[in-house]
C-alpha positions as CSV (number, residue, x, y, z in Angstrom):
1,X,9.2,-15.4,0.5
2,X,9.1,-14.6,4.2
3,X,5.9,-11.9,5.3
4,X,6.6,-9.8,8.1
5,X,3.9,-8.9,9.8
6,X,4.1,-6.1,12.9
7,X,0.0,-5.3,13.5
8,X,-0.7,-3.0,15.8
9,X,-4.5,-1.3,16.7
10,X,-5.5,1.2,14.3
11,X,-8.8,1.7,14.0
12,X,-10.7,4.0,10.9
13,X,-14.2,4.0,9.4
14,X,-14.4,3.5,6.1
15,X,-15.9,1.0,2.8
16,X,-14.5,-2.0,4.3
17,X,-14.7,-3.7,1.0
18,X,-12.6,-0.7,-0.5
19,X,-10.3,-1.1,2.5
20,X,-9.4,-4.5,2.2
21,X,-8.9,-4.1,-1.6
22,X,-6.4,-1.2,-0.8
23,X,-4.5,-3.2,1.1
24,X,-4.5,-6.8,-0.9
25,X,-3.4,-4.4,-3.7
26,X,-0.7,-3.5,-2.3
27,X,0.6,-6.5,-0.5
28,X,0.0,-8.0,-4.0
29,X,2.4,-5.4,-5.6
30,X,5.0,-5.5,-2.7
31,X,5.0,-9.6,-3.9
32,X,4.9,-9.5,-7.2
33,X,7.8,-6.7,-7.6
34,X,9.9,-8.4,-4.8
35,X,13.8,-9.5,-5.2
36,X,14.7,-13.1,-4.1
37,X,15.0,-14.6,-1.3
38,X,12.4,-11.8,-0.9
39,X,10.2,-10.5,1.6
40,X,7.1,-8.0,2.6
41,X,6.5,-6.4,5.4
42,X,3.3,-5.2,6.7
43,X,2.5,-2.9,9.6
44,X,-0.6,-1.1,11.1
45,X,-0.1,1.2,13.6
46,X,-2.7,4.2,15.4
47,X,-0.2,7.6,15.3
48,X,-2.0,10.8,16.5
49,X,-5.3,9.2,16.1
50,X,-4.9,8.5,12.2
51,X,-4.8,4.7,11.4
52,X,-1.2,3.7,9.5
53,X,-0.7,0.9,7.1
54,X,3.0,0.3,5.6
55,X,4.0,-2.0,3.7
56,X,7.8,-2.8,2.4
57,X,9.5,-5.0,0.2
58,X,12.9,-5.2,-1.4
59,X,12.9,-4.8,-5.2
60,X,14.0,-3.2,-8.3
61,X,15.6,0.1,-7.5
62,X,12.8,3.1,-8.2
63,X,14.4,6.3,-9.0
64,X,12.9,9.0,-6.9
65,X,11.3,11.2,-9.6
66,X,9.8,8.1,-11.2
67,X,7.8,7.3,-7.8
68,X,4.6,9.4,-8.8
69,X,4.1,8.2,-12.2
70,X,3.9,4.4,-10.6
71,X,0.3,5.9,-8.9
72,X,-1.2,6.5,-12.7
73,X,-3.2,4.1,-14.8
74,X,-1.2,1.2,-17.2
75,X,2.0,2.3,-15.4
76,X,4.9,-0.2,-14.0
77,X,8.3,0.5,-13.1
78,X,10.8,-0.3,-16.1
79,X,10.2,-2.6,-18.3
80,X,7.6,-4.9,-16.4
81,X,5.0,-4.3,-18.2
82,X,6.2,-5.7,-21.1
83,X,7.9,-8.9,-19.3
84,X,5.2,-9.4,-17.1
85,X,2.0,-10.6,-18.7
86,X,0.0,-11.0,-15.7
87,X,-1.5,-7.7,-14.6
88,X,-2.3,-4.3,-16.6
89,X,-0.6,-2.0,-14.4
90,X,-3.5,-0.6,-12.1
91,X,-2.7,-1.6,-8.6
92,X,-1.4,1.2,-7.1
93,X,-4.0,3.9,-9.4
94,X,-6.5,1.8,-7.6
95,X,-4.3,2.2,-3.8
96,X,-4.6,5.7,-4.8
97,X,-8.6,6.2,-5.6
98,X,-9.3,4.4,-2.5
99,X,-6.9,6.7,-0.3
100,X,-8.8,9.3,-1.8
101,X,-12.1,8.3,-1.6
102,X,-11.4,8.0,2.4
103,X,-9.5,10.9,2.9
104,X,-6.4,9.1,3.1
105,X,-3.0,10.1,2.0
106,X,-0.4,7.7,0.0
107,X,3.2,8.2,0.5
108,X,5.5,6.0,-1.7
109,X,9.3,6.1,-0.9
110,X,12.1,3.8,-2.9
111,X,14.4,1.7,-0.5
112,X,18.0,2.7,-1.1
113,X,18.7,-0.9,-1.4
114,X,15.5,-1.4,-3.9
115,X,12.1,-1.6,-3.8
116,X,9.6,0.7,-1.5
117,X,8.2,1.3,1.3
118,X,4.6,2.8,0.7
119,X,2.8,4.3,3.6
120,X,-0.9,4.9,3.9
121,X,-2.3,7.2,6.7
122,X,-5.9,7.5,7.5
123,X,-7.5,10.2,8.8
124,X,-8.6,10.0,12.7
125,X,-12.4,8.6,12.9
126,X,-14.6,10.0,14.6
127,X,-16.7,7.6,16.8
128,X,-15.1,4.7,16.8
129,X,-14.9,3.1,20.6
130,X,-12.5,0.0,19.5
131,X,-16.4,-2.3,19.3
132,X,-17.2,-3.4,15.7
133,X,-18.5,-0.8,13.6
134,X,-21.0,-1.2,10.6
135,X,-19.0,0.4,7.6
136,X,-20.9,1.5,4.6
């Protein structure tokens, strides 16, 4: 499994232990649902201000209209849940409670060639210089 990792500035104010569980979440889901040899990309990137995180992996094809129902509670894509013991299926419900709680938004988009590439885009913050910031 090869990470590819492409981190750029992007600074946002936030629960920083809410933060870091977003984004273990989904690194952990980009790995777990991953297609041999297999790899995960992650990027963070300032745009406009907002603060980007995207991560990407190769996978199981995801039918567009099945994308959404992947963000609710005890739900995996096909039949994982059943095969796969570990887990109950709240990774990305949790991604998306967390987006929420900061004002984030959570796009999810299947790869043509399997898997997703999910993007999460924090609002700008105001205050921040680029020094360390005490977060909640």
């Amino acid at each position: 499994m090869t990470i590819r990792p492409s981190l750029g500035t992007a600074l946002t104010a936030g629960h920083r232990p809410l933060a870091e569980r977003l984004i273990a979440n989904l690194v952990d889901n980009a790995l777990c649902y991953n297609t041999a040899p297999g790899w995960v990309e992650v990027e963070t990137r300032a745009d406009h201000g907002c603060a980007v995180l995207t991560v990407s992996n190769p996978g199981p094809l995801v039918a567009p209209d099945t994308v959404e129902r992947l963000f609710q509670p005890f739900q995996r894509h096909g039949t994982a849940r059943t095969a796969r013991p570990d887990g109950l299926g709240l990774g990305l419900s949790i991604v998306q409670a967390i987006a929420t709680a900061h004002d984030a938004t959570v796009t999810a988009t299947p790869r043509a060639e399997g898997g997703l590439t999910i993007t999460v885009t924090f609002p700008p913050a105001r205050g921040i210089t680029g020094r360390h910031r005490d977060h909640r």
